[in-house]
N, C-alpha and C positions, 0 to 999 in steps of 0.2 A: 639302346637302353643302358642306361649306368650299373654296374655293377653295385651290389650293395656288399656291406661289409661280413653281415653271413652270410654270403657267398661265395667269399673271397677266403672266407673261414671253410666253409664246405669245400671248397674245391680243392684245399692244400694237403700236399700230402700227408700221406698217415707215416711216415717214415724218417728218419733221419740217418745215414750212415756217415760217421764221423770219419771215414776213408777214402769218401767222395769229394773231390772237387767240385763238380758237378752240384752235388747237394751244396754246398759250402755257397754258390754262387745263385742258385733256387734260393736259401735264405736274404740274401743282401735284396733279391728280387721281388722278394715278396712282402718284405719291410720295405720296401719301397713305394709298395702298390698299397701300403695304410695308409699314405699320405693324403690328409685332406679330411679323415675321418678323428672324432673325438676321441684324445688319448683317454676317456673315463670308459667309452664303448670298448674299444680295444683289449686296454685292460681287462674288461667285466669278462670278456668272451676270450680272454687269453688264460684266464684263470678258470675257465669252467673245464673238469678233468676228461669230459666228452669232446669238447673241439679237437681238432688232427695235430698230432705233435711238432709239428712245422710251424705251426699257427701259434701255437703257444709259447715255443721259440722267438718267433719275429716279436708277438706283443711283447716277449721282455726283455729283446733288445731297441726295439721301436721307445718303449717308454723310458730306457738308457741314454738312447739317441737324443728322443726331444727334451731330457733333463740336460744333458750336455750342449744342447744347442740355446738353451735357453737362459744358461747362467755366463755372468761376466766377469766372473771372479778367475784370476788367474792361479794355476798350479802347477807345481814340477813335479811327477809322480815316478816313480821307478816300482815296473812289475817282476818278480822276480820267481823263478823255478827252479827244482832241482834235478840233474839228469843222471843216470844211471841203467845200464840198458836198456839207453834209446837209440840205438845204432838202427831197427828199423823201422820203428813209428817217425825219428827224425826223415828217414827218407819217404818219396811219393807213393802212393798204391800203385804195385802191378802183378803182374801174378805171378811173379817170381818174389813179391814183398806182400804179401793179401792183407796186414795188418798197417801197411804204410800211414800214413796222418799229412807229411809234409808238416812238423805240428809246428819247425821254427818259422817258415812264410808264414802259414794259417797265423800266427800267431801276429806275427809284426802286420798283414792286412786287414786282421780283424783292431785291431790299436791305431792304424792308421785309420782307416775307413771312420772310426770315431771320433777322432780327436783332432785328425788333421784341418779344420776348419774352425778349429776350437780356444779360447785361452788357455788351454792347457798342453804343456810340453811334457814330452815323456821319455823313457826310456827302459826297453827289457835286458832281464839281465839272466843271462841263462848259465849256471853252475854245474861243470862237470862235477858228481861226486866223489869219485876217484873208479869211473867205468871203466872196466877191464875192457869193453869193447871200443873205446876210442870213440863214446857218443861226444864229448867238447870238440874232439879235431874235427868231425863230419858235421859238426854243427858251425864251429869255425868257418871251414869250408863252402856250406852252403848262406854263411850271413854275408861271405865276400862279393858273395855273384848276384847280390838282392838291391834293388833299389832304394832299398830301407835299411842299409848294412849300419848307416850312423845309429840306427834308432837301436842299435842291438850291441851287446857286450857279452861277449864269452869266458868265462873263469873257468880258473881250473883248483878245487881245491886242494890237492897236492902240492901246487905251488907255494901255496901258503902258510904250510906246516912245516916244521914246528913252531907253533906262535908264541911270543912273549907275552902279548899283550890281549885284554879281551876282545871279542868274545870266544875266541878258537884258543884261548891258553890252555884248556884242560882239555883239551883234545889232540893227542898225539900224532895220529894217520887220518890218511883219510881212510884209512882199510873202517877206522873204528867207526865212522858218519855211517849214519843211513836215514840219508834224505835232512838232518835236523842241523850238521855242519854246513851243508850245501847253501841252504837257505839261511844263515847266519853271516856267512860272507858275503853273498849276492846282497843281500840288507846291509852289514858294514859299507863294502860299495858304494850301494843308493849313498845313503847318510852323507859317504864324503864327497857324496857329488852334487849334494847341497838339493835333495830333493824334500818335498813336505808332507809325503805320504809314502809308502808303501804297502801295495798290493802283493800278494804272491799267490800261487796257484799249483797246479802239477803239470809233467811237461806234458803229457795227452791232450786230446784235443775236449777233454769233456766240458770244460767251462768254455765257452766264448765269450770272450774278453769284448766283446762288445757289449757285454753287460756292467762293465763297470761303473757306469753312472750311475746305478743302483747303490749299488756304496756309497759314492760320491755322494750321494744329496743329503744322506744322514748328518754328513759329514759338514758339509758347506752350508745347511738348513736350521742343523740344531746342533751342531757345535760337538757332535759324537766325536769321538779321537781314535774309538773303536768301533769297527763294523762288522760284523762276522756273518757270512752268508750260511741261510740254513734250509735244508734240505728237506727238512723233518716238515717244513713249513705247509699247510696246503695249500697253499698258492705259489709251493713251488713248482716246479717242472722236474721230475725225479724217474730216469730210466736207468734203472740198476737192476745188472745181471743177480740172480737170484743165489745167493750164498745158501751152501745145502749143510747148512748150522743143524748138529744135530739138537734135541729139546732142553739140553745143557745148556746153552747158549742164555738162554736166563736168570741161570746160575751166576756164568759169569758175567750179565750185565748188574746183579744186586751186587757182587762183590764190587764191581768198579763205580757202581753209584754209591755206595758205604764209603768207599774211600775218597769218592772228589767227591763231596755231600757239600763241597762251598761253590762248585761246578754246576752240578744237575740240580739243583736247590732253586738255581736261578734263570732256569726252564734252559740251560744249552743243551740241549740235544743230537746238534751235530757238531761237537768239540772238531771234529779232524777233515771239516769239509774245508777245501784248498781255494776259498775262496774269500780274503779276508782281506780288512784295511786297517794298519797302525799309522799313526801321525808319527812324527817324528820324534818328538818329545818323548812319548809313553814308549816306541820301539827302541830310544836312546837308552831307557833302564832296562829292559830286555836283557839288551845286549853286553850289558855289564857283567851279568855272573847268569849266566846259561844254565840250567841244573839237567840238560841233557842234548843230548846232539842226535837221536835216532827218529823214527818220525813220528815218534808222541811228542815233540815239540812244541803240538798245537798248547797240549794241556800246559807246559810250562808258561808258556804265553799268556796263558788265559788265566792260570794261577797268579800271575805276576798285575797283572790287569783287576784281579780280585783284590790283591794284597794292598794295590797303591787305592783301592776305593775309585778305581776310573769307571764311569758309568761307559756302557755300550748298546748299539745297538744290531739287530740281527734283521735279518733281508730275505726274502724268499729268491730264490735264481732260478735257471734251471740248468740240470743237469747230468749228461747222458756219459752211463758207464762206458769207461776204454776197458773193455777187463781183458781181450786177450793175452795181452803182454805186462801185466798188472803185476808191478814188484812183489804184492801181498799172496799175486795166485803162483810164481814162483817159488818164493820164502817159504808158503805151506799158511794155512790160515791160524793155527794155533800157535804157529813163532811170532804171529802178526798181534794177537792176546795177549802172550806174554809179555812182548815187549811194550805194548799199550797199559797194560796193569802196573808195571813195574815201572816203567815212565810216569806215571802217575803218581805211585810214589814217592816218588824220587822228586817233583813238580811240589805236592802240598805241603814233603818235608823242607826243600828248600827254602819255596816262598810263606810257609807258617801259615799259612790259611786251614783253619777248621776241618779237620777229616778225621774219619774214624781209625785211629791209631792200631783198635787190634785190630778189623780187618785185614790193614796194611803188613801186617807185623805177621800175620797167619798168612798171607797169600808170601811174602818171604821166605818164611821158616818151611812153607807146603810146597810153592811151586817153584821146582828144580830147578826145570827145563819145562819145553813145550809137549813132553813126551806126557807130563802130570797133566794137561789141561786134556791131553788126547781121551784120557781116561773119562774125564769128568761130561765132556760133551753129547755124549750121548746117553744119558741120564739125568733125573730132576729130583730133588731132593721132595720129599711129601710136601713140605711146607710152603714149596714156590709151586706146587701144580694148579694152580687156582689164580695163581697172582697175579694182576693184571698190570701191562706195563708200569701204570702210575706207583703199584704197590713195590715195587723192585726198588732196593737202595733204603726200605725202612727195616731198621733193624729189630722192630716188634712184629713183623713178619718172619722174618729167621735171621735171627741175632749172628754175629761173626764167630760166637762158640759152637753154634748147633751147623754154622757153614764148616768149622773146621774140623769138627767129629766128622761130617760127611766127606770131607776130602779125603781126610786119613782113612777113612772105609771103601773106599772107591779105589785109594791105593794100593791098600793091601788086598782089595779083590783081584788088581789085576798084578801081581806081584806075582 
């Protein structure tokens, strides 16, 4: 008797470990086994949030595949990451590496596995950010020994510095990047290697890159130049370790929605998901005058994309946290605040796009360092105990004066 397709869907597993080869090679296996069935069934049942996380994986690489297999249009695409203590996700799992990924293969077999029967040519581009552990050299080293070693470039952004010329001119070190110089070169790069898109991502294994025809078709369908994957979406696929954000946390999502209010306005909700497509044109102004290099980058990008009036589109994917070795769970989570807040404004002041000025101008003048958000997070001002995600970032909810009386009282409590 034939298998049917919810069956195929009941049987997979409930699980996915992003450390597994194993798993890695289950998935290719079982997007293999939808073949034959309607990509509109798949879909329906790939997006329903009770099917087994495996399943819902393949359907959204399955319907990547067959948009890729199905278009005739040719492309040169360059995906680009940035690395910094990846000396051991870059290596395989063993129990002397328990966090291993192998994420530079995984990364080049999951880009081949799609594309290689495809009109489309590619190439990843993997940016040392200036890692003290030597993740470019060990990535180096393992792109020489790969059968796929043409498909792959190694940078080192140290090499680079001190630049004349945009978009690294106002960036001195690479001591000073985090994560946002990384990914400026790897995309200078792409560009002069005469590609027409630019994807990028993070160097973990959370996105599989077998989903990128998901971008692609916005793109080749309806003329998008922007594709921005979002997480927030429900029909996406979202397994993220549970951040222990104390009730403050809402606090500071009104302050940063006051302040990109030309951002959140126009429902982006996951600004900093690493999984995006520029054309080359729209990433060519980008790259001109950068207004930040750490890894709120996204928002400058996406300020810059507001300011030229470039329409975009957004994509559901899926998604599964790498959090053990997670630069944000090192850093501490409220260095990871500040520097997203303050990126931000630094992002709407540059690019001139619509934001709320005192907000901006009170979270300056208020927060120091990460030591001031330490304060705020675990308490909620009266006005936001009630307020439901949607009401966060209206300032007739609590305006940026009755937010900055609250900071300064929160300070001098803990002073």
């Amino acid at each position: 008797m034939n298998t049917t397709l919810p069956q195929i869907c009941a049987n997979s597993k409930q699980q996915f470990d992003l450390t597994s080869a194993a798993d890695q090679e289950y998935l290719y296996r079982l997007v293999e086994s939808l073949q034959g069935f309607a990509l509109n069934d798949i879909v329906k049942l790939g997006n329903d949030s009770q099917s087994p996380l495996s399943f819902r994986m393949a359907a959204k690489i399955f319907e990547s595949k067959s948009y890729v297999q199905s278009t005739t249009k040719s492309l040169k695409i360059g995906v680009v990451f940035a690395m910094w203590g990846e000396q051991n996700r870059l290596l395989a799992h063993s129990e002397e590496n328990p966090n291993g990924e192998d994420l530079l293969n995984v990364k080049l077999n999951q880009l081949n596995w799609l594309l290689a029967d495809s009109n489309i040519s590619w190439k990843l581009y993997a940016v040392d950010d200036g890692c003290p552990h030597a993740s470019g050299t060990i990535a180096e080293s393992i792109r020489e020994k790969s059968k796929l070693a043409k498909h792959a470039e190694i940078l080192f952004l140290e090499q680079h510095l001190p630049s004349k010329k945009a978009p690294l001119k106002n960036l001195a070190s690479a001591d000073d990047s985090r994560k946002g110089g990384a990914i400026l070169l790897g995309c200078e790069k792409a560009l002069a290697d005469g590609v027409d898109l630019v994807i990028y991502t993070d160097a973990d294994n959370s996105v599989h890159l077998s989903q990128i025809g998901l971008l692609l078709a916005p793109h080749l369908e309806e003329n998008y130049n922007v594709v921005l994957g979002n997480r927030k979406d429900p029909k996406s696929v979202l397994v993220k370790q549970e951040n222990r954000w104390g009730i403050g946390i809402k606090a500071l999502r009104h302050m940063q929605r006051m302040i990109g209010v030309s951002i959140f306005s126009r429902d982006i909700r996951d600004s900093q998901a690493a999984f995006k497509l520029y054309h080359k044109n729209i990433l060519a102004e980008i790259l001109e005058n950068p207004s930040v290099f750490d890894f709120s980058f996204d928002s400058d990008w996406i300020a810059c994309v507001i300011a030229k009036e470039e329409k975009f589109a957004k994509v559901p994917f899926a998604f599964i946290d790498s959090f053990a070795e997670s630069a944000s769970i090192v850093q501490g989570p409220m260095t990871t605040w500040e520097t997203l807040l303050k990126g931000l404004i630094r992002a709407v002041r540059a690019r001139e796009i619509p934001h709320n000025e005192e907000m901006a101008e009170i979270v300056m003048q208020e927060i120091n360092s990460h030591h001031d958000l330490d304060l705020l997070i675990n308490d909620l001002p009266e006005e936001l105990l009630d307020a439901s995600d949607k009401d966060l970032g209206d300032p007739a909810i609590m305006s940026p004066q009755a937010m900055g009386a609250w900071i300064r009282k929160k300070k001098s409590e803990g002073d």
